[in-house]
DRENDO-1510 file (C-alpha; in Angstrom, 1 decimal, always signed):
<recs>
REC; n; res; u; v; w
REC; 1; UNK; +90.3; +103.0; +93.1 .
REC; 2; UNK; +93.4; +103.3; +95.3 .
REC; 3; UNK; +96.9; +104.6; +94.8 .
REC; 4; UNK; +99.0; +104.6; +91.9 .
REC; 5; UNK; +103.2; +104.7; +91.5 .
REC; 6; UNK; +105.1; +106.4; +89.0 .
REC; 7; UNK; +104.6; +103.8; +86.2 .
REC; 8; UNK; +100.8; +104.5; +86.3 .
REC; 9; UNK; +100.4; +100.9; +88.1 .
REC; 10; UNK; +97.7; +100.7; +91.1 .
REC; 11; UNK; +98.3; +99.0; +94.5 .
REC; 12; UNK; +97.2; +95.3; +94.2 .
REC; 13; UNK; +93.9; +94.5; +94.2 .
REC; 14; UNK; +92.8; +90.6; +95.6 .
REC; 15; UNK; +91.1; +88.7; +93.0 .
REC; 16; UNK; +87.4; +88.7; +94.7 .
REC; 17; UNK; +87.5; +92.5; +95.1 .
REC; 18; UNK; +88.0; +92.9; +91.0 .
REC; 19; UNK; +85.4; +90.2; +90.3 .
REC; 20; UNK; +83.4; +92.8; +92.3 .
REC; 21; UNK; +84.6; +95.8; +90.8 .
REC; 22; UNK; +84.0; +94.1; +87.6 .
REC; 23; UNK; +80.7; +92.5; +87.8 .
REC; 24; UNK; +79.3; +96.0; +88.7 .
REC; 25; UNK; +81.1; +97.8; +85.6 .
REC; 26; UNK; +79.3; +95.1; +83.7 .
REC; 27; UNK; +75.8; +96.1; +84.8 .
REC; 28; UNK; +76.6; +99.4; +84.5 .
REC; 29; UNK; +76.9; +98.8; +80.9 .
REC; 30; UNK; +74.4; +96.8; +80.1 .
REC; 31; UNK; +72.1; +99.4; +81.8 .
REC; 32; UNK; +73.3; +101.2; +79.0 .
REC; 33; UNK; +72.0; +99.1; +75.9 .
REC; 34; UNK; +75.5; +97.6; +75.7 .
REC; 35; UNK; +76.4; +94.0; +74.7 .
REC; 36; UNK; +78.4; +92.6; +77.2 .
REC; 37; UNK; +80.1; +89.1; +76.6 .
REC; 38; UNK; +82.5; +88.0; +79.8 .
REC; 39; UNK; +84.7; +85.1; +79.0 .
REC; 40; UNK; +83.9; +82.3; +82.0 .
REC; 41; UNK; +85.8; +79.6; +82.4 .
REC; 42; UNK; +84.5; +76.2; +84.6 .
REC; 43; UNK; +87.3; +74.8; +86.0 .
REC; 44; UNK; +91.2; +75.1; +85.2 .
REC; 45; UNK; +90.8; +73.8; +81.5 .
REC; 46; UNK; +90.3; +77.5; +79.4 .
REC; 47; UNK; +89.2; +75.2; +76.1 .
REC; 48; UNK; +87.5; +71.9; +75.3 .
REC; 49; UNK; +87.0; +71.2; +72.0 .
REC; 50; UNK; +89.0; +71.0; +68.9 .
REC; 51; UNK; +89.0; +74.7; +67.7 .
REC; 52; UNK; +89.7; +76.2; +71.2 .
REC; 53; UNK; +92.3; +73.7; +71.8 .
REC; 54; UNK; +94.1; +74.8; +68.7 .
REC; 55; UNK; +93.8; +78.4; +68.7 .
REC; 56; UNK; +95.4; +78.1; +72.4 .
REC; 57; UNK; +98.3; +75.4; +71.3 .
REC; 58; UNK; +99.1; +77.3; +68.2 .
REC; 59; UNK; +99.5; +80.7; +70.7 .
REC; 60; UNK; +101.5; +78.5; +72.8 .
REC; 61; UNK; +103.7; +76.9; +70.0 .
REC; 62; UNK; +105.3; +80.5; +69.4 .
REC; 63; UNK; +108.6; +81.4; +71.4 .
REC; 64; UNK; +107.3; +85.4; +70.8 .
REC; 65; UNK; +104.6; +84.7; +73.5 .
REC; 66; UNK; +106.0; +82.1; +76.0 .
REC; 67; UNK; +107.2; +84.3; +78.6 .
REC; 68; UNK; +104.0; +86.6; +78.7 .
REC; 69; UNK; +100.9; +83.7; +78.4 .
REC; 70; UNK; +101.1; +82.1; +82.0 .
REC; 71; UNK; +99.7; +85.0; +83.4 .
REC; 72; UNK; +97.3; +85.6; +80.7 .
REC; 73; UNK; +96.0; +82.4; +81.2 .
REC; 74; UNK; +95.9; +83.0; +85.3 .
REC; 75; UNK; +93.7; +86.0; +84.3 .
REC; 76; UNK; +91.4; +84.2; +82.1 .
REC; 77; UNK; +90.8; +82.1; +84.4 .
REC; 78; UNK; +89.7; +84.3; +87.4 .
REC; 79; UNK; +87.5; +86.2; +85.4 .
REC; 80; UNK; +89.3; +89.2; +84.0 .
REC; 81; UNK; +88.0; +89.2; +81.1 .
REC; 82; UNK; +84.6; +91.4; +81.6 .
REC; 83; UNK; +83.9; +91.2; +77.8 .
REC; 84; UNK; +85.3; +90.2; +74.7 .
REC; 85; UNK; +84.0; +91.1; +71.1 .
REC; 86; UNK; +85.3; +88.8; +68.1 .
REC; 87; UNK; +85.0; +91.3; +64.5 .
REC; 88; UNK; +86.1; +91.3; +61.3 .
REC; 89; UNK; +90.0; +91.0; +61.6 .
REC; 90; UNK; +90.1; +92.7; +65.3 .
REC; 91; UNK; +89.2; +91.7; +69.1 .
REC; 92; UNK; +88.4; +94.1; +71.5 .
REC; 93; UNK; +88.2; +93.4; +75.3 .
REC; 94; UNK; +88.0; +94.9; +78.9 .
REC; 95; UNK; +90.3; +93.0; +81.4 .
REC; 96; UNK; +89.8; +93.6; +84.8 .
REC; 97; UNK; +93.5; +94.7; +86.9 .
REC; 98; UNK; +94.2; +97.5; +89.7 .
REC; 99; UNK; +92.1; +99.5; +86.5 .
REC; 100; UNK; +90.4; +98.3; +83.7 .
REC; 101; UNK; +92.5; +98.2; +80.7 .
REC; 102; UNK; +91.3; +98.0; +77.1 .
REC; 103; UNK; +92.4; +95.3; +74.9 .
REC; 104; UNK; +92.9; +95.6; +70.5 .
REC; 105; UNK; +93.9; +92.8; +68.9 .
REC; 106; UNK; +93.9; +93.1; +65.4 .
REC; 107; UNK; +94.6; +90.2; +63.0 .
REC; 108; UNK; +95.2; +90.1; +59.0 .
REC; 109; UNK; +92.7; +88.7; +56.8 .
REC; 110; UNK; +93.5; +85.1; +55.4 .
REC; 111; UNK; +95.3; +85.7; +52.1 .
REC; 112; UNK; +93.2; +84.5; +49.2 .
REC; 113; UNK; +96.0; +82.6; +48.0 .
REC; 114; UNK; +96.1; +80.5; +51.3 .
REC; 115; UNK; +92.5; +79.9; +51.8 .
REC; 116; UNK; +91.8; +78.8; +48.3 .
REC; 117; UNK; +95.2; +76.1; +49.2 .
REC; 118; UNK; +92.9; +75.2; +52.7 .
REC; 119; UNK; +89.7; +74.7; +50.7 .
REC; 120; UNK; +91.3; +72.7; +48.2 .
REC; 121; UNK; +93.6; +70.7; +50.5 .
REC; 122; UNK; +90.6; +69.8; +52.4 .
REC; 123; UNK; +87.5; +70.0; +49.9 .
REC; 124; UNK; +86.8; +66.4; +49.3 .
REC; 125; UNK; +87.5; +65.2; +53.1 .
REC; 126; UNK; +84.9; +67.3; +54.7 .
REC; 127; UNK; +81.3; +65.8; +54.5 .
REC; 128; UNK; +79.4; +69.1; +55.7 .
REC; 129; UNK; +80.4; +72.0; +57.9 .
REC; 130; UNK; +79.4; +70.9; +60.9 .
REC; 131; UNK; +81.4; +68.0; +60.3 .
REC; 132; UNK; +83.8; +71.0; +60.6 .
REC; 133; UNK; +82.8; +72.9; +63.2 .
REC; 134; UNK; +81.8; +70.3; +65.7 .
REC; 135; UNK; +85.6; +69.0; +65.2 .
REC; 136; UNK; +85.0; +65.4; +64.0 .
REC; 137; UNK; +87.3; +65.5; +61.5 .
REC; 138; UNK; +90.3; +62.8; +59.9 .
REC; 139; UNK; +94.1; +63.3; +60.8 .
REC; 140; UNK; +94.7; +64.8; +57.8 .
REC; 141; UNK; +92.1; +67.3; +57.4 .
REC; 142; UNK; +93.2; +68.5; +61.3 .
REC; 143; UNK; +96.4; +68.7; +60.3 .
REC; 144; UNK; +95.9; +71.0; +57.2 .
REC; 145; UNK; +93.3; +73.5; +59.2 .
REC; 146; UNK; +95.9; +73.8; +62.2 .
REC; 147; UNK; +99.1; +73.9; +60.3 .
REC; 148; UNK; +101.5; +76.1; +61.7 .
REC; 149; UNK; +102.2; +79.4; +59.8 .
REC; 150; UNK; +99.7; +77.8; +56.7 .
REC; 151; UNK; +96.0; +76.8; +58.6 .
REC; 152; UNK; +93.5; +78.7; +60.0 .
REC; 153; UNK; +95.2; +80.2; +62.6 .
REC; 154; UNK; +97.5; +83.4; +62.9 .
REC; 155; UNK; +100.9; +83.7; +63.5 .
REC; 156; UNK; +102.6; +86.1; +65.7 .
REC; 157; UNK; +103.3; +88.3; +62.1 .
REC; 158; UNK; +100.0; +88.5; +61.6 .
REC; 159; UNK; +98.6; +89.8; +64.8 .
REC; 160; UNK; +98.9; +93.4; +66.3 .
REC; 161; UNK; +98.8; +93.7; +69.7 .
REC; 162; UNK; +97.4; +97.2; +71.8 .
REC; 163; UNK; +96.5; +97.4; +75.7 .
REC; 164; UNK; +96.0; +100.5; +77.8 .
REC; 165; UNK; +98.0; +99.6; +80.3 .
REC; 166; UNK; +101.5; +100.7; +81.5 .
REC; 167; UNK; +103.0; +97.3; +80.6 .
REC; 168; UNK; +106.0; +98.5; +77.8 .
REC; 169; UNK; +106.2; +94.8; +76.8 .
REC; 170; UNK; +104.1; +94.3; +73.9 .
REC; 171; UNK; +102.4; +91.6; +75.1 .
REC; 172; UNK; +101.0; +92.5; +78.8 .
REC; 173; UNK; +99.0; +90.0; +81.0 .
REC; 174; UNK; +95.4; +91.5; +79.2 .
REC; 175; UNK; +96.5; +91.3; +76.0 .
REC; 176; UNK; +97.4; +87.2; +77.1 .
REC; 177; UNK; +94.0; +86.6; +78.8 .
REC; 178; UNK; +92.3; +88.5; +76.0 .
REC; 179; UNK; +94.0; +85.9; +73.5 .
REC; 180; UNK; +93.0; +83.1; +75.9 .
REC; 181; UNK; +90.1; +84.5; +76.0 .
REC; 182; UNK; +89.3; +84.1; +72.6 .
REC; 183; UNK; +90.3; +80.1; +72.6 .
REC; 184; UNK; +87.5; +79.9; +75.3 .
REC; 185; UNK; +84.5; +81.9; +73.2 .
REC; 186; UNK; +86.0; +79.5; +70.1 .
REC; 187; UNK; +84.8; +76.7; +72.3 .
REC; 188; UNK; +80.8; +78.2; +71.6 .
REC; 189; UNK; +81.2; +80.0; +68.7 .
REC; 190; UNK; +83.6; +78.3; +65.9 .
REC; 191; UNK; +82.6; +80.3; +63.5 .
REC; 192; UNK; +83.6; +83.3; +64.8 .
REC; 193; UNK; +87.5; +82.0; +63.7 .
REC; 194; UNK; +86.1; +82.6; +60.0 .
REC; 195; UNK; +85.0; +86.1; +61.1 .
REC; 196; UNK; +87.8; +87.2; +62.5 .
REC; 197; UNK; +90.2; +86.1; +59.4 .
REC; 198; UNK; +88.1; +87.7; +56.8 .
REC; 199; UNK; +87.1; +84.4; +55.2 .
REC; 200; UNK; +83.2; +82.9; +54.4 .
REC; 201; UNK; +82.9; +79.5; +55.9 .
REC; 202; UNK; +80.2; +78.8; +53.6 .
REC; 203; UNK; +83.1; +78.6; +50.6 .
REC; 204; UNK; +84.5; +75.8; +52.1 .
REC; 205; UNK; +81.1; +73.9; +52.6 .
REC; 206; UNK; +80.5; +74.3; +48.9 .
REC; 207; UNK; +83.8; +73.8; +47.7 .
REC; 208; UNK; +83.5; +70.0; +50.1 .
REC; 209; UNK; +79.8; +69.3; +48.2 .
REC; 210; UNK; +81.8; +69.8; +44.8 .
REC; 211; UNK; +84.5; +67.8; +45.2 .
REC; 212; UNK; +83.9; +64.0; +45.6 .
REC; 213; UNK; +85.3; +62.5; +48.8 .
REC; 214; UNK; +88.4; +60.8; +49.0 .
REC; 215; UNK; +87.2; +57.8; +51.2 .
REC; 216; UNK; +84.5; +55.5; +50.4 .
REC; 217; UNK; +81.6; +56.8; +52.6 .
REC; 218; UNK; +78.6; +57.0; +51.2 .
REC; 219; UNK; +77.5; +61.6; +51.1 .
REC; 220; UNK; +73.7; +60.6; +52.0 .
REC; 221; UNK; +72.4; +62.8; +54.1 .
REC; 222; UNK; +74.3; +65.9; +53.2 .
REC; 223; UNK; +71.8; +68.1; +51.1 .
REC; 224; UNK; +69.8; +68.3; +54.4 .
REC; 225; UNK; +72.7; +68.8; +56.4 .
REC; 226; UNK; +73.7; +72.3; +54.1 .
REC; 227; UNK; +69.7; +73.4; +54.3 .
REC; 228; UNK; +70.5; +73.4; +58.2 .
REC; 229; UNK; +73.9; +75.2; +57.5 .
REC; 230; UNK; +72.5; +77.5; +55.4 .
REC; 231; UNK; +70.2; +78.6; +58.6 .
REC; 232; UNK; +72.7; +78.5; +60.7 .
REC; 233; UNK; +74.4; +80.7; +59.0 .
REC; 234; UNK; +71.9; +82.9; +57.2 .
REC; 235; UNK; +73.4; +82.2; +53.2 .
REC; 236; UNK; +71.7; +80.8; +50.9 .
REC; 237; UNK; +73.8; +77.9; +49.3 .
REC; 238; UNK; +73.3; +76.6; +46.1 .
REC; 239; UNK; +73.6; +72.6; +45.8 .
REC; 240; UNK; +71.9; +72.7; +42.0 .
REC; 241; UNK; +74.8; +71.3; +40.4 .
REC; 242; UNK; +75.5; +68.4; +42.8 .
REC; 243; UNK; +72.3; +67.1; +43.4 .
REC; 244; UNK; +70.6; +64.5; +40.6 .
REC; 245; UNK; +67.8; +65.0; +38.8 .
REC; 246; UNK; +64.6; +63.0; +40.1 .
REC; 247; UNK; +63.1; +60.8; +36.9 .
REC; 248; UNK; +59.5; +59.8; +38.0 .
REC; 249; UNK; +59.0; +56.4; +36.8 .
REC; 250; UNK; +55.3; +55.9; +34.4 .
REC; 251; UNK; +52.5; +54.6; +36.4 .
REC; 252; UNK; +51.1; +51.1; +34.6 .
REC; 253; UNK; +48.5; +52.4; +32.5 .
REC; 254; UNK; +45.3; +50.7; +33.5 .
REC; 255; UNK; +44.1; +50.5; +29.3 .
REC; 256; UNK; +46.8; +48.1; +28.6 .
REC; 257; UNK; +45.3; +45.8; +31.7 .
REC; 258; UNK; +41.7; +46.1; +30.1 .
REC; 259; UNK; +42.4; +44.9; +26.6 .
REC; 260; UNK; +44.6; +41.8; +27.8 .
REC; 261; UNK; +41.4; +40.9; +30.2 .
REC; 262; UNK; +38.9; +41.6; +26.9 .
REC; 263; UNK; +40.9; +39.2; +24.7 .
REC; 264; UNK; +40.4; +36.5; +27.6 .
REC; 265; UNK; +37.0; +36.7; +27.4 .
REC; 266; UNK; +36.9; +36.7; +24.0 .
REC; 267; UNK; +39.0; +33.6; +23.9 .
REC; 268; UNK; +36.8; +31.7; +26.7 .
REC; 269; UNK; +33.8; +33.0; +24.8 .
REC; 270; UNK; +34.7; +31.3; +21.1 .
REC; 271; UNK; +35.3; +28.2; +23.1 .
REC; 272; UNK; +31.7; +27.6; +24.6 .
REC; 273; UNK; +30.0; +29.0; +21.1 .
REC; 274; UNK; +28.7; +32.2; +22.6 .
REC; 275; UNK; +29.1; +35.4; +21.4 .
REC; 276; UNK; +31.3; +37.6; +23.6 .
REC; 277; UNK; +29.4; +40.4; +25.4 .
REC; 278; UNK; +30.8; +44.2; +25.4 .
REC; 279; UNK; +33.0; +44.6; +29.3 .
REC; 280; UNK; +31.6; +47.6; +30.7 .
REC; 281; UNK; +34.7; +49.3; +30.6 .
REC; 282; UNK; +34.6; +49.6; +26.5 .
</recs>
C-alpha cells in the first residue's frame, strides 16, 4: 500500500492506480452480500437537475466550506467515492486516497416547526409530487424549498462532519467529495433529501391536494398522479376528502315512453271509429 510519514499520510498514489485499487475493494465487497453504491460522474458537471444543483449551490454558498470543496469536488469527479449510503439523518461513504478513508456525515432532522412553515408556504403551489421531484416548479415555490438557513437544505450548524483520515481540518478532501457526492446520487434519487432530514414526503403531497392552488390551472389529472406516487413510494395516501362524490344520473325509464305511445294510438284510434287494440307491451 506503500509508505507512510509521520502524519499517517501515504506516498501519492496516481489517479488510475486508485480507480484500480478501488474497483477491486468494490468487488471484494459485493462478493460479500454488500450493497455497494459508487458515485459516477459523466463529464465535469457533478449535478444536473434542480435538487442536485441546489444541495451543491447551497454547500457552496457557505464561507465554513469554501476553502476545503475544490478538492472535494476534484475527487468526486475521479471516482473516489467507491460508495455512498444516504440514511436517516447520516451519510456514510468510502473515498478512495493513498488509503481508504471512511466518511460520517450526520445531519439534524428538519424541525417540525420549519417543515410544517415549508408545507404550508408551498401547499397550494405544488400540483403533485412529482411536480416536485422532477423540479418543474414556479419561482416562488423554488425559492421557499432552497431558502438558505429555512428550506430543505442544511446548514453548516446542522451537519457533523467525521473522516478517518489524518486531515485535522474538519472538513478534509473525503468529507468534500462525500458531500458532492450526495448532490450527484440527489440527481437519481430526490427523495432520498427527505430521508436524510427525517421528514415524509408524502405530507407535503397531501398537504398540496388540500389546499386549493393559487393560480388558475385546472388540478385534473392529479388523483391518478398520487395513485402513481403512492407506488412510488410504498404509502398509502388518502384523497377521500378532496375528491367529489360521483352522482349517477337516472336512466329514462322506458314505462314513461310506452304510455305516451298508448295514448297516440288511442287518439288516432277514436278518430277513424275503431276501437283501440291492447299494445303488446300492456
Amino acid at each position: 500500500m506503500g509508505r507512510y510519514d509521520d502524519n499517517g499520510w501515504g506516498e501519492y498514489v496516481p489517479v488510475a492506480e486508485r480507480r484500480r485499487r478501488a474497483a477491486k475493494l468494490v468487488e471484494k465487497m459485493r462478493k460479500k452480500g454488500a450493497h455497494v453504491s459508487p458515485i459516477e460522474i459523466d463529464g465535469r458537471k457533478i449535478a444536473a437537475t434542480f435538487w442536485g444543483n441546489g444541495w451543491c449551490q447551497n454547500l457552496e454558498a457557505y464561507s465554513d466550506y469554501a476553502n476545503r470543496l475544490p478538492r472535494g469536488r476534484t475527487y468526486v469527479r475521479n471516482g473516489s467515492v467507491i460508495d455512498l449510503q444516504i440514511e436517516k439523518e447520516r451519510v456514510l461513504a468510502l473515498v478512495s486516497g493513498s488509503r481508504m478513508y471512511k466518511v460520517e456525515i450526520a445531519i439534524k432532522p428538519l424541525e417540525d416547526e420549519r417543515w410544517s412553515k415549508i408545507k404550508s408556504e408551498c401547499g397550494g403551489k405544488i400540483d403533485s409530487l412529482v411536480e416536485l421531484l422532477q423540479g418543474a416548479l414556479s419561482k416562488g415555490v423554488m425559492e421557499i424549498v432552497t431558502r438558505k438557513g429555512e428550506g430543505l437544505f442544511p446548514a453548516p450548524r446542522e451537519i457533523s462532519l467525521s473522516c478517518s483520515c489524518p486531515d485535522w481540518a474538519t472538513m478534509c478532501k473525503h468529507v468534500a467529495a462525500t458531500l458532492y457526492g450526495v448532490g450527484a446520487r440527489l440527481d437519481h434519487d430526490p427523495e432520498l433529501l427527505f430521508v436524510l432530514r427525517g421528514v415524509d414526503p408524502a405530507e407535503m403531497l397531501e398537504d398540496a391536494i388540500r389546499r386549493p392552488p393559487t393560480g388558475t390551472g385546472s388540478r385534473r389529472g392529479r388523483v391518478l398522479e398520487t395513485a402513481d406516487l403512492s407506488s412510488m413510494f410504498g404509502v398509502d395516501i388518502d384523497l377521500t376528502e378532496t375528491s367529489p362524490a360521483v352522482v349517477p344520473t337516472r336512466p329514462e325509464r322506458p314505462v314513461r315512453r310506452a304510455r305516451a305511445t298508448r295514448k297516440t294510438a288511442v287518439k288516432k284510434a277514436a278518430t277513424a271509429g275503431k276501437a283501440p287494440q291492447e299494445a303488446p307491451w300492456d
